[in-house]
C-alpha positions in Angstrom: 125.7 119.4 128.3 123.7 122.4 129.1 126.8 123.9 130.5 128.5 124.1 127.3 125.6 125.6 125.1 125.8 129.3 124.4 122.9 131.2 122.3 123.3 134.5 120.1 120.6 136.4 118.3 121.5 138.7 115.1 118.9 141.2 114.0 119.9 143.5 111.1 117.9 146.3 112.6 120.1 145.7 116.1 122.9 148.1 115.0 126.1 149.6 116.9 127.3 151.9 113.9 129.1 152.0 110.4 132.4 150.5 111.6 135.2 152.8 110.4 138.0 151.3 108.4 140.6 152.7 110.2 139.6 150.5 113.3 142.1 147.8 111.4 144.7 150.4 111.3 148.3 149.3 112.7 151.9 151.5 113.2 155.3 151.7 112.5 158.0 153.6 114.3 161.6 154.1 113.9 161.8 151.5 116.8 164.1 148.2 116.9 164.2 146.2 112.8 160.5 148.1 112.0 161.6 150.1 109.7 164.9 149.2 108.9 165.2 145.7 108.5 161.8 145.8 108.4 160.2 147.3 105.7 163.3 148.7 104.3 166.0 146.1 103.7 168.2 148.0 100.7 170.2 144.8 99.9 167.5 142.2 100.2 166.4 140.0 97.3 163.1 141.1 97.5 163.5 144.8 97.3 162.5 146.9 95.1 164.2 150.3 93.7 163.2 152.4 96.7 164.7 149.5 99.2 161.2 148.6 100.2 160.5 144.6 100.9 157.7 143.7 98.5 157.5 140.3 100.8 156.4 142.9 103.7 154.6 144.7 101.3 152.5 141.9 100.3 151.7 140.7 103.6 150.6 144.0 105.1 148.3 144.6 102.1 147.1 141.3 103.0 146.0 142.6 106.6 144.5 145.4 103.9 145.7 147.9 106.8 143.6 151.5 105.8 146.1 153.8 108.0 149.4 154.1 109.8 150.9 156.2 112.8 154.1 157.1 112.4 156.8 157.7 113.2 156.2 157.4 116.9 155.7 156.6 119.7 157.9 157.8 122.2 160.4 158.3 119.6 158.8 161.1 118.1 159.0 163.3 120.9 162.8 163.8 120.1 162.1 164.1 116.6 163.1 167.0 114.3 161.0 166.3 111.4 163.4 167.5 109.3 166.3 165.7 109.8 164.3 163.2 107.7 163.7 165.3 104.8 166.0 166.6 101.3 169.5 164.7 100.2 169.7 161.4 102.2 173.6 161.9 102.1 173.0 165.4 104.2 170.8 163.8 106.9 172.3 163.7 110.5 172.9 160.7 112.6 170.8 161.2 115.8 170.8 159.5 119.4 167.3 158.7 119.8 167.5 159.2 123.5 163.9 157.2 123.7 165.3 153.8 122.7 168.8 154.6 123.4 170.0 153.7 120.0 171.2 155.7 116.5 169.1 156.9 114.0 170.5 157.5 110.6 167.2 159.4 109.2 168.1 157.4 105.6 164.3 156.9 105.8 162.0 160.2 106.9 158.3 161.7 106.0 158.9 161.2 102.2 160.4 157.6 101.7 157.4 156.7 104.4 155.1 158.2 102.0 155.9 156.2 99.8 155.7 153.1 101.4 152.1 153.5 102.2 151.3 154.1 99.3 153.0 151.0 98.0 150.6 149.4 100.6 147.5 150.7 100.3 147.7 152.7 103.4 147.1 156.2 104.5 149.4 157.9 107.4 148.7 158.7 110.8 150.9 161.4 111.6 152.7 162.1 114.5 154.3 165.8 115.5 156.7 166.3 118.6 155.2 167.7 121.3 158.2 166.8 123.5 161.0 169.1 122.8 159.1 170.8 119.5 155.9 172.3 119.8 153.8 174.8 117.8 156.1 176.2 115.0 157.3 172.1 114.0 153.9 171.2 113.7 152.6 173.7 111.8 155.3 173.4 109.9 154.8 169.7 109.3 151.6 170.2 108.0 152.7 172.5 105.5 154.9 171.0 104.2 153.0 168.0 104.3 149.7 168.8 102.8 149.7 172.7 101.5 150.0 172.9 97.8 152.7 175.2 97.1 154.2 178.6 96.9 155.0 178.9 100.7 158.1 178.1 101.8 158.1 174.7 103.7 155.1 173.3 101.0 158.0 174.7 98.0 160.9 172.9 100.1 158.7 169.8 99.5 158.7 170.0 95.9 162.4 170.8 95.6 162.7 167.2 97.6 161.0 165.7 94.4 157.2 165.7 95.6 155.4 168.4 93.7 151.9 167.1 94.7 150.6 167.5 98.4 149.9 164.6 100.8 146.4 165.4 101.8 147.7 163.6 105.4 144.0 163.7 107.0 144.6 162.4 110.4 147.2 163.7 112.9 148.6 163.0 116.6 149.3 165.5 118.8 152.2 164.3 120.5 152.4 160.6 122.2 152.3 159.4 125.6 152.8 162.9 127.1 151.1 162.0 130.5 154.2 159.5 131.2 157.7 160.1 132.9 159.7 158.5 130.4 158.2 160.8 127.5 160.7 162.9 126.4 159.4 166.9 127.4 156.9 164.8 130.0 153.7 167.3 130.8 151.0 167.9 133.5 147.6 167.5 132.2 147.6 171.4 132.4 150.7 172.1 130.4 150.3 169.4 127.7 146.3 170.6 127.4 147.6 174.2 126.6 150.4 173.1 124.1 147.9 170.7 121.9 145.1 173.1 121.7 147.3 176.4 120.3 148.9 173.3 118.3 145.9 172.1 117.1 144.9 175.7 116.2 148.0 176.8 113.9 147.8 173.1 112.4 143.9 173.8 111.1 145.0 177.1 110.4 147.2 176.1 107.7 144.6 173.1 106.7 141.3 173.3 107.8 140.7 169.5 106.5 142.9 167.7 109.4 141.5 165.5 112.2 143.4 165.7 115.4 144.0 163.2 118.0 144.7 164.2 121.7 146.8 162.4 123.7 144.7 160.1 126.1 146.4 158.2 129.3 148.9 156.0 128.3 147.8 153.4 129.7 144.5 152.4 132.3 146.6 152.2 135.4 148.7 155.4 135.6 147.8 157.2 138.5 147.1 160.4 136.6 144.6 158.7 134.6 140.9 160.0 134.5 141.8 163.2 135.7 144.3 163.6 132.8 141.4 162.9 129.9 139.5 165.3 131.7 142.4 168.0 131.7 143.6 167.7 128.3 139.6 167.8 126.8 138.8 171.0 129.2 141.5 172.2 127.0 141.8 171.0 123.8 137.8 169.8 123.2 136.4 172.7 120.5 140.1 171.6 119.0 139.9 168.2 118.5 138.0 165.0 117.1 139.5 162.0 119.2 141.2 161.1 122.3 143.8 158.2 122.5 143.8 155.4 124.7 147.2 152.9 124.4 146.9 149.4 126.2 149.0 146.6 126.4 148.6 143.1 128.0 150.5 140.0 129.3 150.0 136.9 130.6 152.8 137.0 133.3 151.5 134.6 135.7 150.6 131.9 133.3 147.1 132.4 134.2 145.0 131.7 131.1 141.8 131.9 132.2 142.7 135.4 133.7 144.8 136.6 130.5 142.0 135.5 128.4 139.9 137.9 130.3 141.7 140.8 130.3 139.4 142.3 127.1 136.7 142.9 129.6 139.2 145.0 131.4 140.0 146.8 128.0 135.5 147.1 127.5 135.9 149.2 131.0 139.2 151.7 129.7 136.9 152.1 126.4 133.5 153.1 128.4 135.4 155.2 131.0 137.2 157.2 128.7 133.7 157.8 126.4 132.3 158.4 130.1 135.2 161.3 130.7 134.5 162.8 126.8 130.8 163.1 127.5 131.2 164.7 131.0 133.8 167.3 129.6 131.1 168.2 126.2 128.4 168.4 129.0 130.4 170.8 130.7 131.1 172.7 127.9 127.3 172.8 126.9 128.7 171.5 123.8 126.5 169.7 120.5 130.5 168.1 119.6 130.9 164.9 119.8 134.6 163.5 120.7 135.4 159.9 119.5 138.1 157.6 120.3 141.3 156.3 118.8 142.7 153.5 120.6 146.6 153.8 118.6 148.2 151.4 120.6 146.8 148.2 121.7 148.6 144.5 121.4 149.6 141.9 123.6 153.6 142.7 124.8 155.8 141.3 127.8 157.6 138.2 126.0 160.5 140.7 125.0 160.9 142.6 128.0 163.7 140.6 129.4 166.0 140.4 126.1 165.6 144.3 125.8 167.3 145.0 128.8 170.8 143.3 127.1 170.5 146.0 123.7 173.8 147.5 123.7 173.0 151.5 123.6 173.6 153.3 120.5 173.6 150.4 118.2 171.1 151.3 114.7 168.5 149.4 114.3 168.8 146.4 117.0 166.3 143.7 118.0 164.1 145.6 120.1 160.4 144.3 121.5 160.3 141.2 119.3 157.5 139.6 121.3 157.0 136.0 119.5 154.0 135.4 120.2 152.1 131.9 121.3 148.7 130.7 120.0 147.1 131.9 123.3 147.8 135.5 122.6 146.3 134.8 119.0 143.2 134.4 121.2 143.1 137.5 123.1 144.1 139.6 120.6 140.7 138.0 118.4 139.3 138.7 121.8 140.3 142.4 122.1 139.0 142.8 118.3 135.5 141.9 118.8 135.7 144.6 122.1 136.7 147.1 119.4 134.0 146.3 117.1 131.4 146.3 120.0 132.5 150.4 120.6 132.0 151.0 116.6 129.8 154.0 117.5 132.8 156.0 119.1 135.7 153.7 118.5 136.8 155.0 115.1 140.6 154.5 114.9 142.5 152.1 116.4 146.3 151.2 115.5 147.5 147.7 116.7 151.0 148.1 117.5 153.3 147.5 115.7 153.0 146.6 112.1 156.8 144.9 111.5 159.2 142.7 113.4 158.5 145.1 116.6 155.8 144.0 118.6 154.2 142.7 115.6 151.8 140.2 113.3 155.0 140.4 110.9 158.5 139.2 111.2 161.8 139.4 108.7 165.0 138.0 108.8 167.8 139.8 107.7 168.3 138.9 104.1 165.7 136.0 104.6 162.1 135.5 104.7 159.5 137.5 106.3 156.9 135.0 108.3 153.3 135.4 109.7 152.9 135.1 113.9 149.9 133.8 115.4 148.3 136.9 115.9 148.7 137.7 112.2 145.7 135.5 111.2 142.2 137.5 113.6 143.7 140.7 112.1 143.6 140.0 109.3 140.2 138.2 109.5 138.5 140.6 111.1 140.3 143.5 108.8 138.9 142.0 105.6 135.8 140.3 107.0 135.0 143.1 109.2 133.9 146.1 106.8 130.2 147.0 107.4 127.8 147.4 110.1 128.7 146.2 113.6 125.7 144.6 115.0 124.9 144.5 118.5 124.1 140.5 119.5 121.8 139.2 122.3 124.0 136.4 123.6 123.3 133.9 126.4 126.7 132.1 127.8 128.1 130.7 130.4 130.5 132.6 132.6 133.5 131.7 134.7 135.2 133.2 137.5 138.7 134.0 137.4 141.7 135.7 139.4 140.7 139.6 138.9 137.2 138.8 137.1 133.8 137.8 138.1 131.1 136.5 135.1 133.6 136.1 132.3 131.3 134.9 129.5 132.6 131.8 128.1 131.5 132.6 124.6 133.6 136.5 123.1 131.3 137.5 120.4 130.3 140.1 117.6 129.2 140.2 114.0 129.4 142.6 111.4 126.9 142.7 108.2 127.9 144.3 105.3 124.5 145.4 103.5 126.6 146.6 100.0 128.1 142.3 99.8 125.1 140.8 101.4 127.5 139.6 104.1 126.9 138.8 107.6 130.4 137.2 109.4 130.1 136.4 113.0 133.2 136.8 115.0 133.6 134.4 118.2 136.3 133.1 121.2 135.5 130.0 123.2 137.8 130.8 126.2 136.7 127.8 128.1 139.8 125.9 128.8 138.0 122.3 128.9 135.6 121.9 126.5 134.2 122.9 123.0 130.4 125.3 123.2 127.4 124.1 121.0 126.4 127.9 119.5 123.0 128.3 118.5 122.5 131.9 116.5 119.1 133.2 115.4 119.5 134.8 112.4 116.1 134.3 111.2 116.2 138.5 109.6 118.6 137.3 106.9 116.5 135.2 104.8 118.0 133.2 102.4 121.4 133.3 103.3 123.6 130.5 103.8 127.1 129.5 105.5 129.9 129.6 102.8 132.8 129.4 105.4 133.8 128.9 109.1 137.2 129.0 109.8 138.8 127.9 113.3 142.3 128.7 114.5 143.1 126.6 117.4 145.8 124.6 118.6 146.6 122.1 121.6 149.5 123.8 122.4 149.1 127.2 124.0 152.5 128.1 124.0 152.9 127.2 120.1 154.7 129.8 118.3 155.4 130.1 114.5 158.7 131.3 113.1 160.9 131.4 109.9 161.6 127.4 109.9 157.8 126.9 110.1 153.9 128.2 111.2 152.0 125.4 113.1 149.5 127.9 114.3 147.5 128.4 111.3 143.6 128.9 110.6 141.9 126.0 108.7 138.1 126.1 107.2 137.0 122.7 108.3 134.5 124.0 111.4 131.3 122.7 111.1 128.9 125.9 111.1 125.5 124.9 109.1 122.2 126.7 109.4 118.7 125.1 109.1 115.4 127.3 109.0 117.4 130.2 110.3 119.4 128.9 112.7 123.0 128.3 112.5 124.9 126.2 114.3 128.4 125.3 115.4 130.4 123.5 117.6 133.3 126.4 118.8 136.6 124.0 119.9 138.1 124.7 123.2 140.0 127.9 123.3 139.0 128.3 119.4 139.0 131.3 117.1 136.2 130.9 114.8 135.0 133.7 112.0 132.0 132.1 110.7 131.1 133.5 107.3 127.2 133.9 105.5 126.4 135.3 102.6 122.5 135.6 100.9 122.9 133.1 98.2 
């Protein structure tokens, strides 16, 4: 059927941008099991001396995550950075007033430190612009990254870390534009606190990138106006904005829910719209990219939150489980990401562990791999390159809040170093698998080597400890002949398919 046929063309010269690493970058705050019971679990059989689970370990290194934010979130707007810091036995015991639970501090910057390193990842640091402000932050950076012989950078070293961290990327706060942040700003009043931030930070290291606080999220009334605020103020300070998003599919509405990464395309070129209006303004030759640090699918928990006994440490907080259906539009979301690779260059899917999250643990049990584990981590280890910008015919559909939703979700990356081109692709149509035809005539010589499919008849199908139905397999049927490959893309299918120059 003509209906069902969808046709791509892939030119190596048809390029977006180098895709920056830190795209596949994820987060971890001290927020519900992520950290403890998470990736620290002292007693567990998998532990290692530092309390760390290498199970965790192993799986997050298999997502080959580049870069965590931590350690919040709106839980680092009540922060005191060094609570967290010297003799564990000294730390204090803190309400977190953000999740309305206990934090013991056993784990702060240091131990974290450590655990990226264990996993190959680099931090994304977070300082309080709630109830701290310039004097913690610059502070934080000291001690964090200057060598020695000042006093917070010597304090380090006398808490058993004589080299610096070289932390490159920091957060100016989180979510200040919302009523629930802890120290919640105007526009105005947060602008003015992140650029003399901002200054005193580079001031003490000159190396840092800084992130402003965006919206935090599309529909808050303040949004637009905010972006444009915060930049008037902060622009000749900073090198991104933020944008945080989350979706849900509340009404059981999957053709709709499938679409909502057409809504998140829109967030991405408004707020690159609001950037380029403030540096035209400003008369400016800077360029301000974006770092989406929160995106994911999350409503599933909402309900079992609301029953968390205050004060407890460490409860089950936002364990969305997620179905195979949100496997799709996160893999949907991905390839919007990839599509923005000229300004999109940091984006932190949230969270990493047990909290909102492609990993889960049981206490003193297995860790396990949810359905949205497996387009992360294909598009994290398949996605390093050039992001190519694809002509693509499809069909479209119509649903509740969208008109001309194509059928077919598509990108592809080429990595020139690998001689590696992988094409990334949804089929959202509910019915029916689409015949793809893709051109790729510019890559002589190369041949398909793999094309793996998740799908699943079962939208609602979760995985869990006992068992993970929703898995990928490498049985799709891409093949290519004189250029062309082809491949039939199941119904509501996520497909990576995979050439290399042979």
């Amino acid at each position: 059927m003509a209906s069902n046929k969808a046709k791509m063309i892939l030119e190596k010269d048809f390029k977006i941008a180098e895709i920056d690493k830190r795209v596949y970058g994820s987060f971890i705050e001290h927020l519900g099991r992520a950290v403890y019971g998470g990736i620290y679990e002292p007693g567990h059989p998998q532990a290692d001396e530092n309390g760390f689970r290498q199970d965790v370990i192993e799986m997050v290194k298999e997502l080959q995550v580049p870069l965590v934010r931590y350690p919040g979130g709106n839980f680092v707007s009540g922060y005191n950075w060094e609570d967290g810091v010297g003799p564990v036995a000294e730390r204090p015991r803190r309400l977190d007033l953000a999740w309305r639970t206990t934090e013991t501090n056993e784990i702060g910057t240091n131990e974290f430190m450590k655990w990226a390193e264990l996993a190959n990842a680099e931090v994304n640091m977070a300082v309080n612009l709630g109830t701290r402000g310039i004097d913690a932050a610059r502070n934080l950076v000291e001690y964090c990254n200057h060598p020695s012989g000042s006093y917070y950078s010597d304090l380090r070293i006398s808490h058993g870390v004589k080299d610096p961290y070289k932390i490159k990327t920091w957060c100016l706060g989180n979510e200040m534009d919302g009523p629930w942040q802890i120290g919640h700003k105007t526009a105005a009043e947060y602008g003015r606190i992140a650029a003399e931030a901002a200054k005193v930070m580079k001031w003490v290291d000159p190396t840092i990138e800084l992130v402003a606080c965006g919206s935090s999220n599309r529909n808050m009334p303040t949004f637009a106006e905010w972006e444009a605020t915060v930049l008037d103020h902060t622009y000749d300070h900073v090198e991104f904005i933020s944008l945080h998003q989350y979706y849900g599919n509340r009404d059981n509405d999957v053709a709709n829910y499938l679409a909502l990464s057409l809504e998140m395309d829109d967030f991405i070129k408004s707020v690159i719209s609001i950037a380029d209006y403030i540096k035209a303004k400003k008369r400016s030759k800077k360029k301000i990219n974006l770092a989406f640090d929160e995106w994911n699918v999350w409503y599933h928990s909402n309900e079992q939150d609301k029953k968390i006994e205050p004060w407890s440490i460490a409860p089950p907080q936002l364990e969305d489980i997620y179905n195979f259906e949100d496997a799709l539009l996160v893999g949907c979301m991905l390839i919007t990401m990839l599509k923005h690779a000229d300004r999109l260059k940091i984006a932190c899917l949230a969270q990493l562990v047990n909290v909102i999250a492609p990993i889960m643990t049981e206490e003193n049990g297995t860790a396990w791999k949810q359905t949205i584990f497996y387009p992360f981590m294909h598009t994290s280890v398949f996605g390093r390159g050039v992001a190519l910008n694809p002509i693509i015919s499809s069909p479209k559909y119509d649903s509740k809040d969208f008109t001309d939703v194509p059928v077919l979700e598509s990108t592809a990356v080429y990595n020139e170093e690998k001689e590696e081109l992988t094409i990334f692709a949804v089929n959202r149509d509910l019915e029916e698998g689409l015949h793809l035809e893709c051109d790729i005539r510019n890559f002589e010589g190369y041949q398909v080597i793999e094309h793996i499919v998740l799908e699943n008849d079962d939208l609602k199908k979760t995985n869990s400890a006992q068992g993970t139905p929703v898995e990928p397999h490498t049985n799709g049927n891409a093949a290519i002949d004189g250029g062309l490959v082809t491949a039939m893309l199941p119904k509501l299918s996520w497909n990576v398919i995979r050439l290399a120059k042979k």
